[in-house]
N, C-alpha and C positions, 0 to 999 in steps of 0.2 A: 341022342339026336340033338337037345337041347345044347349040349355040350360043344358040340360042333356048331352051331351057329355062333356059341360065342364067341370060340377061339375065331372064327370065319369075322366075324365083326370086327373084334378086336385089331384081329391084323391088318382091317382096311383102314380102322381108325391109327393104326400107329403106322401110316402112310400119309397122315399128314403133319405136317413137323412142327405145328403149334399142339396139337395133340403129346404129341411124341416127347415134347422137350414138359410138358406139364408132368407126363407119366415118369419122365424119367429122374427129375426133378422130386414127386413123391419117393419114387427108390431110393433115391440118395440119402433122403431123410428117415430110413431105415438103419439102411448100412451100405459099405460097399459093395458087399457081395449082393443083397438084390437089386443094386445099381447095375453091376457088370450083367445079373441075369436079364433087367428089363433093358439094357443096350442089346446082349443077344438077342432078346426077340425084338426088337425095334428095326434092330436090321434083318432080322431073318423076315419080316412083313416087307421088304423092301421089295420093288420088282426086280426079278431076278434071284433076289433070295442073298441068303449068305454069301455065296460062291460070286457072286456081283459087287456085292458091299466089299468085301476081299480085295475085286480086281480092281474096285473104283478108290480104296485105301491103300492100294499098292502093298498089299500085305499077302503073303501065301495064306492060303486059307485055314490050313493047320493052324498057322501062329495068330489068327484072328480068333479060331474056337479054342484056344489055350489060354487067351489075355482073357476071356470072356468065361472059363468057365471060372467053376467055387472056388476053385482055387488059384486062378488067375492072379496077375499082381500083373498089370500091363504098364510100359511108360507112360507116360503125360502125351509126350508124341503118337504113341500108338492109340489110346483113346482118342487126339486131335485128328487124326484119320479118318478115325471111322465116323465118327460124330460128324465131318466134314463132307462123308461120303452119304450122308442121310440127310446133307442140309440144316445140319445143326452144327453149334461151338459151345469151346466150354465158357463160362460164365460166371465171376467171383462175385460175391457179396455179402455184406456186411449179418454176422452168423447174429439169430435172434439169440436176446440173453433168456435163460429160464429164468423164472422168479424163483425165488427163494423162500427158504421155509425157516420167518423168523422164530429164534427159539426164547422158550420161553425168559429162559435166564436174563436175556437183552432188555427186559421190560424197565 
């Protein structure tokens, strides 16, 4: 039951696109694959659901749950869609450097 409230939260919360672009923005800093999965449900929380984010990205819906699954590999275009059709864009910026682990030999 707990379980269901979260998912039930969570989907209202990723109906707001300052939410939305935070969460998805974490995904990316994973990898791309649970980027593409938190796009799926970012639009799947959408009103109307999947099958709306689809019509409002001019994409058949098949080819939205295929750019979007683990194994997706979708254009640049086809994420500019859907991202578009949820009220968000994509966004470049300048990538943090890691520090580095000086060794000892450099002393």
């Amino acid at each position: 039951m707990r379980l269901r409230r979260f998912e039930d939260h969570l989907q209202e919360k990723l109906r707001d696109p300052e939410y939305a672009a935070v969460y998805l923005e974490a995904s990316m800093a994973d990898s791309i694959e649970e980027f593409l999965y938190a796009l799926r449900e970012v639009a799947s929380a959408q009103e109307g659901g999947l099958q709306h984010v689809a019509e409002q990205a001019k994409l058949g819906r098949e080819s939205m749950y295929k750019s979007l699954s683990k194994q997706g590999n979708p254009r640049i275009k086809t994420l500019e869609s859907i991202l578009d059709a949820v009220g968000l864009q994509i966004s470049v910026s300048k990538r943090q450097r890691k520090a580095r682990a000086h060794s000892a030999s450099r002393v």
